[in-house]
C-alpha positions as CSV (number, residue, x, y, z in Angstrom):
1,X,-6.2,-6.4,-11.6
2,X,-6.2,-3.8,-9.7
3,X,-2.6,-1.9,-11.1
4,X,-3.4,-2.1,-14.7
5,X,-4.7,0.8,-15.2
6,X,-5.3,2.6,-19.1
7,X,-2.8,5.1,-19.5
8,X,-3.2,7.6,-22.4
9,X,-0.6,7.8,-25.2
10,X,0.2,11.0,-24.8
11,X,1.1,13.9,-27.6
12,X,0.9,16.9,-25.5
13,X,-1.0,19.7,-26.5
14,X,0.6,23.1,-25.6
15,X,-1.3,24.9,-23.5
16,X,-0.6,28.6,-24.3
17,X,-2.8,30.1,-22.6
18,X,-1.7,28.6,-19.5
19,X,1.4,29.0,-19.5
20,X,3.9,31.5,-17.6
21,X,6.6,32.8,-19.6
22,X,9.7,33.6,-17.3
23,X,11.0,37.4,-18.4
24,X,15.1,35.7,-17.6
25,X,15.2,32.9,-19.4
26,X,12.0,33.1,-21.6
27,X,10.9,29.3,-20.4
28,X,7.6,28.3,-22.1
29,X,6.6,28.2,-18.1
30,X,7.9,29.6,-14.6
31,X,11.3,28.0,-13.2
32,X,10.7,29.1,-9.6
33,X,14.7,30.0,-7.9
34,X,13.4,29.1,-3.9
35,X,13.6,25.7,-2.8
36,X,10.9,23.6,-3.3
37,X,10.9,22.3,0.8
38,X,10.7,25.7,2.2
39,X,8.1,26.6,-0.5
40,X,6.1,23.4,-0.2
41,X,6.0,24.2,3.9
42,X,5.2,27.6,3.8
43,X,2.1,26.5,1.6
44,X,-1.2,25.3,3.0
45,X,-3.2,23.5,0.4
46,X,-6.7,24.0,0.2
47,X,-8.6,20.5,-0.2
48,X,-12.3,20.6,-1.0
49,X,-13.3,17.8,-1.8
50,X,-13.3,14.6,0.4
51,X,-14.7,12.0,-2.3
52,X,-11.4,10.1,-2.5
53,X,-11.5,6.3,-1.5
54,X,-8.4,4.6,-0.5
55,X,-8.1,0.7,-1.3
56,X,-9.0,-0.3,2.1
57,X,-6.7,-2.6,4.2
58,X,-4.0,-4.4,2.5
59,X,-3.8,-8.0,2.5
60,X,-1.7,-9.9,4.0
61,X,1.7,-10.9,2.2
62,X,3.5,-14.4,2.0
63,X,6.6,-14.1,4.7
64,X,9.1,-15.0,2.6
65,X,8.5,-11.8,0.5
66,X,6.9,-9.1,2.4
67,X,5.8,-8.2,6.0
68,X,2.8,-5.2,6.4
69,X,4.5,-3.3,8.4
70,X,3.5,0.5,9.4
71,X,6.0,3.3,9.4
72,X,5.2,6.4,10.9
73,X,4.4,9.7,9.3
74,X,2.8,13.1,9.9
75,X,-0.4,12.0,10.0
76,X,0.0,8.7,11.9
77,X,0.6,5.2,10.7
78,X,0.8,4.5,7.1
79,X,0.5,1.1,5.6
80,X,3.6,-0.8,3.8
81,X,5.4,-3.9,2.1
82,X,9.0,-4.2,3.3
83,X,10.7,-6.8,1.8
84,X,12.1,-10.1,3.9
85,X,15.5,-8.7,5.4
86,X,18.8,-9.9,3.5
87,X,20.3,-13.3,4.6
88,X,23.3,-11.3,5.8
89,X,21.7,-9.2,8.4
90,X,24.7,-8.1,9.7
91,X,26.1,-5.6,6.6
92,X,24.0,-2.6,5.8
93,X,22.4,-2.6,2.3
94,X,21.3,-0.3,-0.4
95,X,17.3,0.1,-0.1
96,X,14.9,1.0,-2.9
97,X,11.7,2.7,-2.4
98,X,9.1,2.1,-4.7
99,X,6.2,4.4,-5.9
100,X,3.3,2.7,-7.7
101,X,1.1,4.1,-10.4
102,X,-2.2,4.8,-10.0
103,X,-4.8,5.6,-7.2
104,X,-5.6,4.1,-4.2
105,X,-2.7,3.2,-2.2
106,X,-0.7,-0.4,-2.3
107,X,-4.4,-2.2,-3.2
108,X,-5.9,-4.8,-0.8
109,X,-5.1,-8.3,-3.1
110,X,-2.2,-10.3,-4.0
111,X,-0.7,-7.6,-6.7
112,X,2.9,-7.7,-5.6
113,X,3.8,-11.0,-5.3
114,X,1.8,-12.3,-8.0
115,X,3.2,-13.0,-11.7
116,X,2.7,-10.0,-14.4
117,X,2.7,-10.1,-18.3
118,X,6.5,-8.4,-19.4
119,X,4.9,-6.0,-20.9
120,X,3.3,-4.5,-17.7
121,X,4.8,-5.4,-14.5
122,X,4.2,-2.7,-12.1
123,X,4.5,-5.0,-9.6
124,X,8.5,-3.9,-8.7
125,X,9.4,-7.6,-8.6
126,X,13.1,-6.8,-10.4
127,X,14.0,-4.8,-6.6
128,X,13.0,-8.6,-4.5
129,X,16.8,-9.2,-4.6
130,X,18.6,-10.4,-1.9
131,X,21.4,-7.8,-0.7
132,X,18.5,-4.9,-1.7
133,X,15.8,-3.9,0.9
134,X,12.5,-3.0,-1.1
135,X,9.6,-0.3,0.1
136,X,6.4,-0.5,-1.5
137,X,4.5,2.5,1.0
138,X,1.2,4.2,0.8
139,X,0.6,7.4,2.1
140,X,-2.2,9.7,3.9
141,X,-5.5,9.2,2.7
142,X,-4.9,6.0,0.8
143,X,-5.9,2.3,1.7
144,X,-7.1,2.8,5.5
145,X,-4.6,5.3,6.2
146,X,-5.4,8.3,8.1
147,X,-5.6,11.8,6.7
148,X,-6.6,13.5,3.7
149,X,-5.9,12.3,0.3
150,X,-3.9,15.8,-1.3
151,X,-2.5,14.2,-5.2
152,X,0.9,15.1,-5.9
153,X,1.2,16.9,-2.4
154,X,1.4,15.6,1.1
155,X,2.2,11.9,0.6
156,X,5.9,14.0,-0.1
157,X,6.6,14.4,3.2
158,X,5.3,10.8,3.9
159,X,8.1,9.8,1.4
160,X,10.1,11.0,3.7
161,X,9.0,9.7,6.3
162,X,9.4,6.3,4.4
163,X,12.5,6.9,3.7
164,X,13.6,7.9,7.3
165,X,11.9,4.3,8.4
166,X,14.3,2.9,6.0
167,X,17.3,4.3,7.5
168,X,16.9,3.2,10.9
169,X,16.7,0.0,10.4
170,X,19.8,-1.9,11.3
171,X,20.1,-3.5,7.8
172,X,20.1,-0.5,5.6
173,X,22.6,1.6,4.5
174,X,21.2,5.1,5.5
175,X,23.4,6.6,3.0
176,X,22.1,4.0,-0.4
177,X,18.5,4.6,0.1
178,X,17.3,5.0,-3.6
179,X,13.4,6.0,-5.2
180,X,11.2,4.8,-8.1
181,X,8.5,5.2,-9.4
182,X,6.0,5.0,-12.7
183,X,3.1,7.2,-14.0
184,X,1.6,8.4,-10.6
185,X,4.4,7.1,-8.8
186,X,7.1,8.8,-11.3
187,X,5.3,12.5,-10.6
188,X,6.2,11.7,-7.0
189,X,9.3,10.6,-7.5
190,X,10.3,13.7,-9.2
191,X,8.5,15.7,-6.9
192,X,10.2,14.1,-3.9
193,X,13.2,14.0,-5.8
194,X,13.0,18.1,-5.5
195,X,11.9,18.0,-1.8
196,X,13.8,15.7,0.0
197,X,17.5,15.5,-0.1
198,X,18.4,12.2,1.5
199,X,17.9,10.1,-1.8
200,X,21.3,9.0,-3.2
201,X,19.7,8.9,-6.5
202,X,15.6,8.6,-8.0
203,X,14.0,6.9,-11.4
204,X,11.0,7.9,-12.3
205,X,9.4,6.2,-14.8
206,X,6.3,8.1,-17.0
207,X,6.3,11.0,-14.8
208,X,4.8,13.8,-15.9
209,X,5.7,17.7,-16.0
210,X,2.9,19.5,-15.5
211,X,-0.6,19.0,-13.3
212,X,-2.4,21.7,-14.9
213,X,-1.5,20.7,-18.2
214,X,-2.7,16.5,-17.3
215,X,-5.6,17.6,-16.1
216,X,-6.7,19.8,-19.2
217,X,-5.5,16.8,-21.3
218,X,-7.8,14.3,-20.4
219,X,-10.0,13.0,-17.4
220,X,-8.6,11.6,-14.8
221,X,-9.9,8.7,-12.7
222,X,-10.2,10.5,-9.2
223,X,-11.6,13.7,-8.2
224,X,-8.9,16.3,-8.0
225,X,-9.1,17.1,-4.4
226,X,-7.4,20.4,-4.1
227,X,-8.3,24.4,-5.2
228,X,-8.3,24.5,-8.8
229,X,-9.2,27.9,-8.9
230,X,-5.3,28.8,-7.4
231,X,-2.8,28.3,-9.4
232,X,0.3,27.8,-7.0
233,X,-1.9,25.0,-6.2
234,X,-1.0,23.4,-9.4
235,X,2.3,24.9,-9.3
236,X,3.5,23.1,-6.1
237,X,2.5,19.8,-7.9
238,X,4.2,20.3,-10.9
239,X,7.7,19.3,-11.1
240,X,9.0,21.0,-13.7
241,X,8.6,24.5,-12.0
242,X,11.2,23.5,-9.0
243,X,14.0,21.7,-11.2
244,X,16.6,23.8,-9.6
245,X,15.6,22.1,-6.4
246,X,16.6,18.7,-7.6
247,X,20.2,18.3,-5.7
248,X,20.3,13.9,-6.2
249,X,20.9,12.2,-9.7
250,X,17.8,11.7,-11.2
251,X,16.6,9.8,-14.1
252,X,13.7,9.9,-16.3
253,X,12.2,7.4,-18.5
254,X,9.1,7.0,-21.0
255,X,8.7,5.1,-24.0
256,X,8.6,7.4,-26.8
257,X,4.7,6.8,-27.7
258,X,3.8,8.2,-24.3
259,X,6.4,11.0,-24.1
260,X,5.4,14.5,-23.2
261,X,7.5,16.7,-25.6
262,X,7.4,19.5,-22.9
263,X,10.2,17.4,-21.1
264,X,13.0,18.5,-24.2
265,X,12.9,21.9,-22.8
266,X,13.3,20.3,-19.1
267,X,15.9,18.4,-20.4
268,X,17.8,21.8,-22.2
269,X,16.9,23.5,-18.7
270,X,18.8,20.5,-16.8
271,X,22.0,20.9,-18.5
272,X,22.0,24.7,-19.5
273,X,22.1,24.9,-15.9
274,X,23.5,21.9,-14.0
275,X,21.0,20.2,-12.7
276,X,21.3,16.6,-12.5
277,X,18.0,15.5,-14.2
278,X,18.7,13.1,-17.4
279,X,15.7,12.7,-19.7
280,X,15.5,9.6,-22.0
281,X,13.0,8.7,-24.4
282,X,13.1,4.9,-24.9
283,X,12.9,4.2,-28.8
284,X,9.7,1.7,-29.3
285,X,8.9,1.7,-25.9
286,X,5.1,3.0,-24.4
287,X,3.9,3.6,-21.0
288,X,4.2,-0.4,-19.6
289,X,6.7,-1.7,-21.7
290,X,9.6,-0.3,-20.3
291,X,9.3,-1.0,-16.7
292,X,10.7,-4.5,-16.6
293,X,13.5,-4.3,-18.6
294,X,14.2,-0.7,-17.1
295,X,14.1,-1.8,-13.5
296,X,16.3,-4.9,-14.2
297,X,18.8,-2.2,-15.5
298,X,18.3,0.0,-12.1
299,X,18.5,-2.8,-10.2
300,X,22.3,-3.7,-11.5
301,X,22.9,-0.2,-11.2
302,X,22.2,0.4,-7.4
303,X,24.2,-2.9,-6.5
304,X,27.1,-2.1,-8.4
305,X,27.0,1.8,-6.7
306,X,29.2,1.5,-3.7
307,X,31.2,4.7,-3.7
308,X,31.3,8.0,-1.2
309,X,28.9,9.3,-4.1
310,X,26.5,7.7,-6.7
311,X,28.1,6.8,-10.0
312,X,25.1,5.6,-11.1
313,X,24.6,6.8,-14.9
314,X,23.0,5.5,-18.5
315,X,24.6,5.0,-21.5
316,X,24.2,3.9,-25.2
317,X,24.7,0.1,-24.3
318,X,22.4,0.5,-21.5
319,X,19.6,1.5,-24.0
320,X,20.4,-0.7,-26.8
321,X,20.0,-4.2,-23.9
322,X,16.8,-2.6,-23.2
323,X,15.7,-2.4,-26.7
324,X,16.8,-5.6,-26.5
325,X,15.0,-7.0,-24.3
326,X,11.7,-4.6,-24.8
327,X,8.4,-6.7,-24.8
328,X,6.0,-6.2,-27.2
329,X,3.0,-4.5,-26.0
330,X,-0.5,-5.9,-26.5
């Protein structure tokens, strides 16, 4: 299947040499003080290499789950799933965009709304709840989309663009319009998490910190596109360098065999400084394991958060029914 994809059970190396030590605060790298929108705009990346190769069109869903629709973005129409409208058409409702991992776009077979072992369902089935309007987008470059296929750069503002679709529709509640994520899909989650401000609140689910430091790691299955030679090229991409942009509650997950130990200090930055990033390592967990039972959590969340502001937060009993409920991985 397309979305299974190997992920590497990470124990981060540190990169020294890479690093930028901040004179301030004497971070291990550089916590940039602008905001990460006006940065990202002012910045023109530099791609150089055209390679990429989107999944092609998307197939055609069942329509009592999804319709293909397209939702406009900078570039022009970008392919989608949007769930079947609530039976109560007449209420708005909290929406949930998701982000899936990997590379390619939203894939060109029945991934979706096929069935999924618990121990790897990136299929964001837990969100196909009635009362809760689910996203599943693709963005520039990706399936038959048009543009240029950027990694970790672009396809931000196309999240917004998403998530302004959402909010116009007369169903939605422009003001509940939540984002998730895993592995790919978690890095731009966080990212989007810094440069948009319209989320009520964002999960990402095996983000990572760093590009530079992924990258130097291990392979990775697509030709970076981008200058690798400059460094705010890898900076922009990098979540961890913007934290102070991050305005939303957001929440991040990974199973403590896949962890990147570089997130404690993100998570010391957070609340040495008010930032309203929580990081949680989920005891047993790995990379795939902990998307179903996380998202059934997030789920319950979102539809109990009805206030002015989100109240949306994790606690001990939250973890321990996930432990519960943790599959065992293959």
């Amino acid at each position: 299947m397309k979305k299974q994809y190997q992920w590497l059970k990470f124990t981060p190396l540190v990169f020294s040499f890479l690093l930028l030590a901040c004179d301030e605060d004497n971070y291990s790298f550089k916590l940039r003080e602008d905001d990460y929108a006006e940065a990202h705009n002012k910045f023109k990346t530099q791609i150089v290499d055209d390679s990429f190769v989107g999944d092609g069109q998307p197939a055609i869903p069942p329509k009592d789950i999804f319709s293909l629709i397209y939702y406009p973005a900078e570039d022009g129409n970008m392919a989608a799933f949007l769930s079947t409208p609530p039976v109560d058409k007449a209420k708005k409702h909290p929406a949930i965009i998701w982000l899936t991992g990997g590379y390619g776009g939203i894939g060109n077979d029945d991934f979706f709304w096929s069935e999924h072992s618990a121990d790897n369902d990136q299929s964001a089935s837990s969100f196909r709840r009635d009362g809760l309007v689910l996203m599943i987008p693709s963005f520039r470059g990706e399936n038959a989309n048009p543009g240029r296929y950027e990694m970790f750069y672009g396809e931000l503002r196309d999240i917004e663009s998403a998530r302004q679709y959402l909010a116009k529709l007369p169903y939605v509640d422009p003001n509940r319009i939540y984002l998730a994520g895993h592995s790919t899909g978690g890095t731009r989650s966080l990212l989007a998490s810094e440069y948009s401000k319209g989320f009520r609140a964002v999960f990402s689910l095996g983000g990572i910190p760093d590009l530079r430091l992924r990258i130097n790691y291990a392979p990775i299955p697509v030709t970076v596109p981008f200058d690798q030679n400059d460094p705010k090229e890898f900076e922009l991409r990098s979540p961890r360098a913007f934290l102070k942009s991050i305005k939303s509650p957001t929440f991040y997950f990974e199973g403590e065999y896949a962890y990147w130990d570089e997130f404690d200090e993100v998570k010391e930055i957070a609340s040495n400084k008010g930032i309203p990033l929580y990081i949680y390592r989920i005891k047993n967990g790995d990379h795939f394991n902990i998307i179903r039972p996380l998202n059934n959590l997030i789920v319950e969340k979102i539809l109990n958060d009805k206030g002015e502001k989100s109240n949306i937060e994790f606690n001990e009993n939250d973890f321990l029914k996930i432990q519960y409920n943790l599959p065992e991985s293959n």
